[in-house]
C-alpha positions as CSV (number, residue, x, y, z in Angstrom):
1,X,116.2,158.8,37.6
2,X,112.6,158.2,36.6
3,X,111.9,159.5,33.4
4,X,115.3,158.7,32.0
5,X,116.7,155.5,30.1
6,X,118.9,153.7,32.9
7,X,121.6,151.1,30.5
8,X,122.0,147.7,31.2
9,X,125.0,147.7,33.5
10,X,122.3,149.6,35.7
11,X,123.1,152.2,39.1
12,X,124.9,149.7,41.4
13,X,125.6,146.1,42.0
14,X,126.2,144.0,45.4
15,X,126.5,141.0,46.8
16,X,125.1,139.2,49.5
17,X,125.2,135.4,51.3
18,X,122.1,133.3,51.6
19,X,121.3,131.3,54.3
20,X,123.6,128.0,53.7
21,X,126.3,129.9,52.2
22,X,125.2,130.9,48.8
23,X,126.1,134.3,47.1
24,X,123.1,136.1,45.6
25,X,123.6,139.2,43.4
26,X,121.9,142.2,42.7
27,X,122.1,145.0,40.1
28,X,120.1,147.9,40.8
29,X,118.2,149.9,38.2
30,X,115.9,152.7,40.2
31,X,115.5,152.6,44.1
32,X,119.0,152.0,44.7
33,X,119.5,151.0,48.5
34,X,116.0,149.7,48.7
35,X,116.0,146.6,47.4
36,X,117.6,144.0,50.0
37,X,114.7,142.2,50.8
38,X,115.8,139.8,53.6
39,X,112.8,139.8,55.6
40,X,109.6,141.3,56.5
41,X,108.6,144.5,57.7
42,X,107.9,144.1,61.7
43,X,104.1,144.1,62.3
44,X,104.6,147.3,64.6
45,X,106.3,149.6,61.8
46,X,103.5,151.3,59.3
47,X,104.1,150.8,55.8
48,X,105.9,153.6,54.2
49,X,105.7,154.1,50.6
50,X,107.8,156.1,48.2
51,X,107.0,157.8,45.2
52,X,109.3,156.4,43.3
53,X,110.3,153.5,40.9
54,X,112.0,150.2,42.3
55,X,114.3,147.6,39.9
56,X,116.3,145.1,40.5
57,X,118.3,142.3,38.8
58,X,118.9,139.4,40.7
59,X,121.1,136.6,40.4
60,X,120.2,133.1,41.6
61,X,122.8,130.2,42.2
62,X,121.7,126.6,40.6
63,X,119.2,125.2,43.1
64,X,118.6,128.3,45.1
65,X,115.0,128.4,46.3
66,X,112.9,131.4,47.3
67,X,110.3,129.9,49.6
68,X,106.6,131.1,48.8
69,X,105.6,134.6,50.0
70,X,103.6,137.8,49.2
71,X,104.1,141.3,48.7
72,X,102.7,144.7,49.6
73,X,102.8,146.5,46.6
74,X,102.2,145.2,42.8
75,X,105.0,144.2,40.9
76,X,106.7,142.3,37.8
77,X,109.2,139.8,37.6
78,X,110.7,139.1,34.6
79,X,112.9,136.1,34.2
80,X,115.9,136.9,32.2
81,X,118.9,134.6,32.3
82,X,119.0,130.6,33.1
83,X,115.6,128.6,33.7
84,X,113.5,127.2,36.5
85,X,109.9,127.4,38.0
86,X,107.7,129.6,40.0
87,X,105.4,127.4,41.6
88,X,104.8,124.2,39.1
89,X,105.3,126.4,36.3
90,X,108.2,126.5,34.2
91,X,110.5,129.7,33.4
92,X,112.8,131.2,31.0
93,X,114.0,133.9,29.0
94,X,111.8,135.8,28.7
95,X,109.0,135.0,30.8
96,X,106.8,137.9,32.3
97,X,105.2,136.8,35.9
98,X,102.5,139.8,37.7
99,X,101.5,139.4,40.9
100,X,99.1,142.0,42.7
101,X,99.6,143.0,46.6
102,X,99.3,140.9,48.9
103,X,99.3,137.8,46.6
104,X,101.2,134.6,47.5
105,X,103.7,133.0,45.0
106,X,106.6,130.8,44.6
107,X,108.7,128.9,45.8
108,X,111.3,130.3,42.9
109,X,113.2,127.7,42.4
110,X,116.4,128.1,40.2
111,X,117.6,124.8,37.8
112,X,120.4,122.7,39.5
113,X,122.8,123.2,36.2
114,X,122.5,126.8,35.4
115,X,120.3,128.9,38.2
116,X,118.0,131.9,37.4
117,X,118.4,135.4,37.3
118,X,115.1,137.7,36.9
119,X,114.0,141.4,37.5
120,X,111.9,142.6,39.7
121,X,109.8,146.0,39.1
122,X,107.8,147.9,40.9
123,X,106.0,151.4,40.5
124,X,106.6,152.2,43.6
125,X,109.4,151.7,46.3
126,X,108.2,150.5,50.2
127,X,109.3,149.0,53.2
128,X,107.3,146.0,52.6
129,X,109.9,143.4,52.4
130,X,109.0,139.9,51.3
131,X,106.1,138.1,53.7
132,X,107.2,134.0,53.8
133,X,104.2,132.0,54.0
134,X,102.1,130.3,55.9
135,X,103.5,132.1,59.1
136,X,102.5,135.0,57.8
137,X,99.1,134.1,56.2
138,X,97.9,136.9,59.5
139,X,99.4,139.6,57.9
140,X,97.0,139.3,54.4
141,X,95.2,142.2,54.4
142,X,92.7,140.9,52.0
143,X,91.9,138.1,49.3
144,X,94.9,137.0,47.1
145,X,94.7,138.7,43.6
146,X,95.7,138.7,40.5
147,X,99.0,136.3,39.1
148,X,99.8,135.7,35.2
149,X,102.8,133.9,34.5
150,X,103.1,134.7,30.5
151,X,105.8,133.6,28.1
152,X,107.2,136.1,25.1
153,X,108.3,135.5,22.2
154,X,111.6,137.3,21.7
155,X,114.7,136.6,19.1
156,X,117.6,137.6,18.3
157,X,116.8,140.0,15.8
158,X,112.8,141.5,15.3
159,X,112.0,140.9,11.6
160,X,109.3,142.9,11.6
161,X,107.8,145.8,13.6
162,X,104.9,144.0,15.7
163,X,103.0,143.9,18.9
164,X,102.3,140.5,20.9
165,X,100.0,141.4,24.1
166,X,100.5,139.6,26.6
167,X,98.4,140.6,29.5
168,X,95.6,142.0,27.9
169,X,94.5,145.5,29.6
170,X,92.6,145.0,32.6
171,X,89.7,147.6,33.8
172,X,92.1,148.8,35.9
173,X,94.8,149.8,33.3
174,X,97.6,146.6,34.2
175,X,99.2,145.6,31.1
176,X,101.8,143.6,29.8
177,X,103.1,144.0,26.1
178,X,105.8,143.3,23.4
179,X,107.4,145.8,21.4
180,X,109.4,144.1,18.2
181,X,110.8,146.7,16.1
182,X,112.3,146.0,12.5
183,X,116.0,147.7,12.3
184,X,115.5,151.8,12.2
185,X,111.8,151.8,12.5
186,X,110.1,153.9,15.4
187,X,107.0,153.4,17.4
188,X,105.2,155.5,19.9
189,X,103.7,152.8,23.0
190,X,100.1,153.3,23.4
191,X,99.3,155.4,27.1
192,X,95.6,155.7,26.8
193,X,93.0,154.3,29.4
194,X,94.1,154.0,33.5
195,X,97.7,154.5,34.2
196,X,100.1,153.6,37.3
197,X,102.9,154.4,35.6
198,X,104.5,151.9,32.6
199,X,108.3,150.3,32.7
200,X,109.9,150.0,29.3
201,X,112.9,147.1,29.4
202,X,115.1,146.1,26.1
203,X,115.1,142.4,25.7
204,X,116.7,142.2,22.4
205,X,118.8,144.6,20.2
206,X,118.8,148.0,21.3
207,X,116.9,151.8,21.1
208,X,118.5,155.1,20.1
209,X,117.4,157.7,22.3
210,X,119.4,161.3,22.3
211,X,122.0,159.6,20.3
212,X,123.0,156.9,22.7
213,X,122.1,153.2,22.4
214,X,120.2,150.9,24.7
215,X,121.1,147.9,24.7
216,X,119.3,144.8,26.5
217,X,118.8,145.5,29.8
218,X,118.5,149.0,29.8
219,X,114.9,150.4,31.2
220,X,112.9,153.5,31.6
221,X,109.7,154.1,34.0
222,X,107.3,156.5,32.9
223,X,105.4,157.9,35.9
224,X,101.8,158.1,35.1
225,X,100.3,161.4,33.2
226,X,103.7,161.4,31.1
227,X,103.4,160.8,27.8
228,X,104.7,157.6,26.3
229,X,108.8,158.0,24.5
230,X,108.6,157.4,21.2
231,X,111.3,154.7,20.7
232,X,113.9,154.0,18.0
233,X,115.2,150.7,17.0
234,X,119.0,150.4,16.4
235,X,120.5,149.1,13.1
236,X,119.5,145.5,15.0
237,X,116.3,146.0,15.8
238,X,114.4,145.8,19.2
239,X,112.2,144.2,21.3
240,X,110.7,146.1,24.0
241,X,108.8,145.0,27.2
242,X,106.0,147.9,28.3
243,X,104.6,146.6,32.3
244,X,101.8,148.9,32.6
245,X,100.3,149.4,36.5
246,X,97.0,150.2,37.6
247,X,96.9,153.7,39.2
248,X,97.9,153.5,42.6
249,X,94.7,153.3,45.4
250,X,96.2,151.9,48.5
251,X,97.3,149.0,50.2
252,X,93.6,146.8,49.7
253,X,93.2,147.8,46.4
254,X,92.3,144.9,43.5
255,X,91.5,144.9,40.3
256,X,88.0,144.0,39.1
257,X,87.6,140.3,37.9
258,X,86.6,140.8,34.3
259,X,87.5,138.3,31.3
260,X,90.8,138.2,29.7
261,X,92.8,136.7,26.8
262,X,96.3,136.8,26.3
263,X,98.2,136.4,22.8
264,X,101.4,135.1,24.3
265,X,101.7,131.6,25.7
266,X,100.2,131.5,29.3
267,X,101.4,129.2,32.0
268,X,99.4,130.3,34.6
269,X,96.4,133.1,35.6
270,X,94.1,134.3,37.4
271,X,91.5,136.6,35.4
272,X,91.4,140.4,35.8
C-alpha cells in the first residue's frame, strides 16, 4: 500500500500480553504481520530486509516500561496519545524521537495515570527485532549514531499555513518537519537533496486527497524518486508530519556529523 494514503483506523489491530500480565495493542499501518517485536533476531539467522514500509501504533498500559535497546534499521517514533519519558526526557503529544541503526535508547516508560501510545516508522521492513541492552551490547555492529528527541507544536486548528523544522536536513537527506495548513489551502512538501523515502502523518485536522478525507492518524510513505503529493487541507485545517530518511546504504551506514539547529523545542540530540 506504499504510495497510497492509509486512514487512521489503519490495516489491522491486535492484541498481545506483556510479561507480568499487561495487554499491549497494536494498529498496523504498512508491514502488516511484521511488526510483533518480542525479541531479537537469533545471532545465526542473516538479516533480511524488505522493500517496503513498516508502521505501527502501539498502545502502552500506565507504567509499562520498554527496557533500553537498539535497532537494525533507522526509524521514528512519534509519541501520540498519553505522556511519559524516553530515557530522562519527557514525552507527549506530539513528540518526534529518530534514532539511527544500531543506536541504543529507552527505557520507554509510560505515566502511572494515563500510559503512552506512539508510532513507530520505518522505511523499510526487517527481521531485526528489538536488541535489549547491555546483553546485547556484542551484537553493535558499529558506534551508536544519531538520536533527536524533538517536540512540535501542533493545535487544534492551524491558523495559518506554516513550516516549523524540526530536524534540520542532515548531509544525508534525514529530516523531520511540520506541515500547518490554514483551512483549504494546499502545499506541495519539498523532495529535493538525498532521499530514503519520506512518511507523511496527520496530526491535526485532516487532507482531502481524491475526494476522501484524512483525518488524524492517517499516513502515506513516499518511496524515494517519487515525487512529493501535493496536500489539501480540509475545511479544519492540517498539520502534517514529513519523516524524511537517508537513502538506504546498508546495515553500517551513518550519517556524517555535521552541525545542526532545530526550530522546534529539542529535548535531546546528537548532531548530524
Amino acid at each position: 500500500m506504499a504510495g497510497q494514503w492509509v486512514p487512521g483506523e489503519g490495516i489491522g489491530f491486535y492484541e498481545w500480553t506483556h510479561t507480568g500480565g499487561q495487554v499491549i495493542g497494536n494498529r498496523d499501518f504498512f508491514g502488516g504481520g511484521a511488526n510483533r517485536e518480542r525479541g531479537a533476531r537469533p545471532a545465526d539467522v542473516p538479516l533480511v530486509i524488505q522493500d517496503c514500509p513498516q508502521v505501527f501504533l502501539t498502545s502502552r498500559p500506565p507504567g509499562n516500561v520498554i527496557e533500553p535497546h537498539f535497532h537494525e534499521m533507522p526509524q521514528y517514533q512519534v509519541f501520540f496519545e498519553g505522556h511519559g519519558r524516553v530515557g530522562k526526557h519527557p514525552v507527549r503529544p506530539i513528540t518526534v524521537h529518530y534514532t539511527d541503526a544500531f543506536t541504543p535508547y529507552g527505557p520507554i516508560v509510560a505515566s502511572e495515570d494515563e500510559g503512552l501510545a506512539f508510532y513507530t516508522l520505518r522505511g523499510k521492513t526487517s527481521n531485526s527485532g528489538a536488541h535489549y541492552m547491555p546483553q546485547s551490547r556484542h551484537r553493535l555492529a558499529r558506534k551508536a549514531g544519531r538520536a533527536f528527541t524533538v517536540e512540535a507544536e501542533v493545535r487544534d486548528r492551524a491558523a495559518m499555513t506554516a513550516v516549523q523544522q524540526l530536524i534540520r536536513r542532515c548531509d544525508d537527506g534525514v529530516e523531520a518537519t511540520l506541515l500547518s495548513l490554514a483551512a483549504g489551502d494546499h502545499v506541495r512538501p519539498d523532495d529535493s537533496g538525498p532521499n530514503g523515502g519520506r512518511f507523511l502523518l496527520v496530526v491535526s485536522g485532516a487532507l482531502v486527497q481524491d475526494g476522501q478525507e484524512f483525518a488524524r492518524r492517517s499516513c502515506i510513505f513516499v518511496a524515494p524518486g517519487e515525487g512529493a503529493p501535493e496536500l489539501a487541507a480540509s475545511s479544519r485545517g492540517a498539520q502534517v508530519l514529513a519523516l524524511q530518511f537517508a537513502p538506504y546504504a546498508g546495515r553500517a551506514s551513518a550519517g556524517r556529523v555535521s552541525s545542526w539547529v532545530s526550530a522546534g523545542r529539542v529535548s535531546a540530540g546528537r548532531r548530524c
